[in-house]
C-alpha positions in Angstrom: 20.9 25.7 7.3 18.9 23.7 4.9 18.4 24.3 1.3 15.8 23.8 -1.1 16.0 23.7 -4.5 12.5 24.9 -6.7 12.7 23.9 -10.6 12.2 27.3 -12.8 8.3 27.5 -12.1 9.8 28.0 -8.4 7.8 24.9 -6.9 9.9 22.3 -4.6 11.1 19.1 -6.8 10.0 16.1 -5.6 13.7 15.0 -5.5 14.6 17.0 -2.9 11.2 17.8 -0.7 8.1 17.0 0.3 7.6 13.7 -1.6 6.8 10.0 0.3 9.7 8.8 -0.8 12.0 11.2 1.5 15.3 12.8 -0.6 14.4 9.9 -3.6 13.3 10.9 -6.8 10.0 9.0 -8.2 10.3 7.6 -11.4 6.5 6.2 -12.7 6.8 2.8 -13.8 2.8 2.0 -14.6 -0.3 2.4 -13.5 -3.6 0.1 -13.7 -7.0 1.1 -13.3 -9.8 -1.5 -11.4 -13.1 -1.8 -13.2 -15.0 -4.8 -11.0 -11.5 -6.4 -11.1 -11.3 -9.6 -8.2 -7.3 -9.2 -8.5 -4.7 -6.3 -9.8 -1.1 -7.4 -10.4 2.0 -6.1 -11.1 4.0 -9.1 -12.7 6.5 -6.7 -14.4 8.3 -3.6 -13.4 9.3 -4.5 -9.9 13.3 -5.4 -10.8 17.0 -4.6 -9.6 16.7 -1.4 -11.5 16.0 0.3 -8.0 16.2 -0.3 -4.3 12.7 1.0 -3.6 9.3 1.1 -5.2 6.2 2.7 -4.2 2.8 1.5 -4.8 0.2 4.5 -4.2 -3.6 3.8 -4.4 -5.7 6.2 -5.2 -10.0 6.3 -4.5 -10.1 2.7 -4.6 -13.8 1.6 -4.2 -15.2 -1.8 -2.8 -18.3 -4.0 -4.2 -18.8 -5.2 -1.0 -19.7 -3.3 2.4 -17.0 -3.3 5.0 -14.6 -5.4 2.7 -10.8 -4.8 3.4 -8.0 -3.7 0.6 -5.2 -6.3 0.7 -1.8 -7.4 -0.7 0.8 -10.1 -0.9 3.8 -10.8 -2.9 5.5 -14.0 -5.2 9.5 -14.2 -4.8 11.3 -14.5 -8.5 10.0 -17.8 -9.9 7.2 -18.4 -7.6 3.3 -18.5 -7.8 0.1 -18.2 -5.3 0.8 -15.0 -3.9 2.0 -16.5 -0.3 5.2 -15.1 1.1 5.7 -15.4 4.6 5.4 -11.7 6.4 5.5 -11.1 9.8 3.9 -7.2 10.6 2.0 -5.0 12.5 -1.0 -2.9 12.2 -2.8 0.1 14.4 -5.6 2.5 13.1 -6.2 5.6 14.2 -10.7 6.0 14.1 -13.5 8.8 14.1 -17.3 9.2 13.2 -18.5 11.4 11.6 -21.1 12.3 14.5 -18.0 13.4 16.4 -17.7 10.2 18.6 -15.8 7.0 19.0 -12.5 8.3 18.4 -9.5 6.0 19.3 -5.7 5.1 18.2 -5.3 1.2 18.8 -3.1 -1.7 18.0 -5.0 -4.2 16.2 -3.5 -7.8 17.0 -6.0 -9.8 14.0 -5.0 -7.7 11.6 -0.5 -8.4 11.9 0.9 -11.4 10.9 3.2 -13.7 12.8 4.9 -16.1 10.1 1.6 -15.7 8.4 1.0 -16.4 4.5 -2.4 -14.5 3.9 -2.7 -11.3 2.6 -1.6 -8.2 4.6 -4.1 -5.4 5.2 -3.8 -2.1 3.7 -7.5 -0.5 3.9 -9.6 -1.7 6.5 -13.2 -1.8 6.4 -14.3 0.3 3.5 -17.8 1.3 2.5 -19.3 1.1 -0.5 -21.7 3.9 -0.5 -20.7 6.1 -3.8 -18.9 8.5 -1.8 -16.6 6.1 0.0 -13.2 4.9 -0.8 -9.9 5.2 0.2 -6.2 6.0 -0.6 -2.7 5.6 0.4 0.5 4.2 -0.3 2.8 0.9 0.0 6.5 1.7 0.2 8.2 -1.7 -0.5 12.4 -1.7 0.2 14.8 -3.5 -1.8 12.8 -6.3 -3.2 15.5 -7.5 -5.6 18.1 -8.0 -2.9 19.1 -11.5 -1.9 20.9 -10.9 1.3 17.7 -9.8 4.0 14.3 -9.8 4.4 12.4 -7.4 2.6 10.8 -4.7 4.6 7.8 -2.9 3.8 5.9 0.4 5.4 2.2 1.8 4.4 -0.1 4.6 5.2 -4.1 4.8 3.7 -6.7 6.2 4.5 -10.2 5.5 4.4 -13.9 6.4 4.2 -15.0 3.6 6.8 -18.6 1.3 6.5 -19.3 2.7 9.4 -18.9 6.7 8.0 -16.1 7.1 9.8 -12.2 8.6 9.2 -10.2 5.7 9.5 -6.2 6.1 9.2 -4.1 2.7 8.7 -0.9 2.2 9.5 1.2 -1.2 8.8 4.7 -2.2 8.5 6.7 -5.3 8.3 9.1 -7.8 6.3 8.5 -10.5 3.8 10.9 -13.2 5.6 13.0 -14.5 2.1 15.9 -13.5 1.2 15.0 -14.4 -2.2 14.2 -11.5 -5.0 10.5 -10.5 -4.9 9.1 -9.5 -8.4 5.9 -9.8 -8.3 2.7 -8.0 -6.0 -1.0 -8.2 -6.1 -4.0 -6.4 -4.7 -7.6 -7.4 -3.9 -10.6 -6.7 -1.4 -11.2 -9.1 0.9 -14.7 -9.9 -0.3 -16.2 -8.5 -3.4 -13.8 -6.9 -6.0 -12.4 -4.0 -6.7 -14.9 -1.9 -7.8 -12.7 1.5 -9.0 -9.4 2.7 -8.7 -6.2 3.3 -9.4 -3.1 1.7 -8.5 0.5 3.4 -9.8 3.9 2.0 -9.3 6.9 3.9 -8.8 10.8 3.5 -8.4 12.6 5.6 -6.4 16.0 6.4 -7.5 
């Protein structure tokens, strides 16, 4: 039998159900907000002082039609955002008319050894009702022993007006400390937004 506990309002604690970060309680860190912003960064924050952190994005809006929300990462002491990842990306897609529904693997958008950015959002619209949101869940990035793994999950209000649901996963391949993680569209900027950080004790 499983127990849950609820805090004295008798609502579930995200410490023990129902949060992204499993049994792990969230612990905010910071939070920045994109006004027509080409790059957000997080060059602080992301340390030994836990094993995971969680990035969650919320309504972020493109410039640009069809542009797609990225990231990378800079190991302790480095610079120009070009770790090597190896990953792998599938969508699941629908129209709004009801049609074109499929769940696909999507071989240009992984990375084999690759340095570029990794996809998180693929091809948002920029109409003013479009955007999307999600999460990236990045593991132990302060280790020094393996690679660093990394899972996400967005969603988004496609170009096309479509329901499009991203999924990627994969590993930065250093086993040096990563401290350092940056977002951007793909063409354009990013319009509106926000991205928070977490750590998950």
């Amino acid at each position: 039998m499983s127990i849950v506990k609820l805090n004295n309002r008798g609502v579930r604690s995200a410490s023990t159900f129902g949060s992204i970060s499993a049994l792990g309680e969230m612990r905010f860190i910071s939070k920045q907000t994109a006004s027509s912003s080409s790059t957000i960064s997080f060059t602080s924050g992301i340390d030994s002082t836990y094993k995971e952190y969680i990035f969650t994005f919320n309504n972020m809006h493109v410039s640009a039609d069809n542009a797609d929300f990225v990231w990378q990462a800079n190991a302790a002491g480095g610079s120009g955002y070009n770790e090597t990842i190896t990953s792998a990306y599938f969508r699941s897609h629908f129209l709004e008319g009801g049609s074109d529904e499929f769940l696909t693997y999507n071989t240009t958008n992984d990375q084999a050894q690759g340095t570029g950015f990794n996809p998180l959002l693929k091809e948002l619209g920029y109409d003013n009702d479009q955007s999307g949101s999600g999460y990236l869940h990045l593991f132990n990035p302060s280790g020094t022993t393996f690679a660093k793994h990394f899972i996400s999950k967005c969603h988004a209000h496609g170009a096309v007006d479509s329901a499009v649901t991203n999924f990627t996963a994969g590993y930065l391949n250093t086993t040096s400390a990563i401290d350092e993680v940056q977002f951007k569209m793909s063409s354009g900027d990013i319009d509106a937004g926000t991205i928070q950080l977490f750590g998950v004790a």
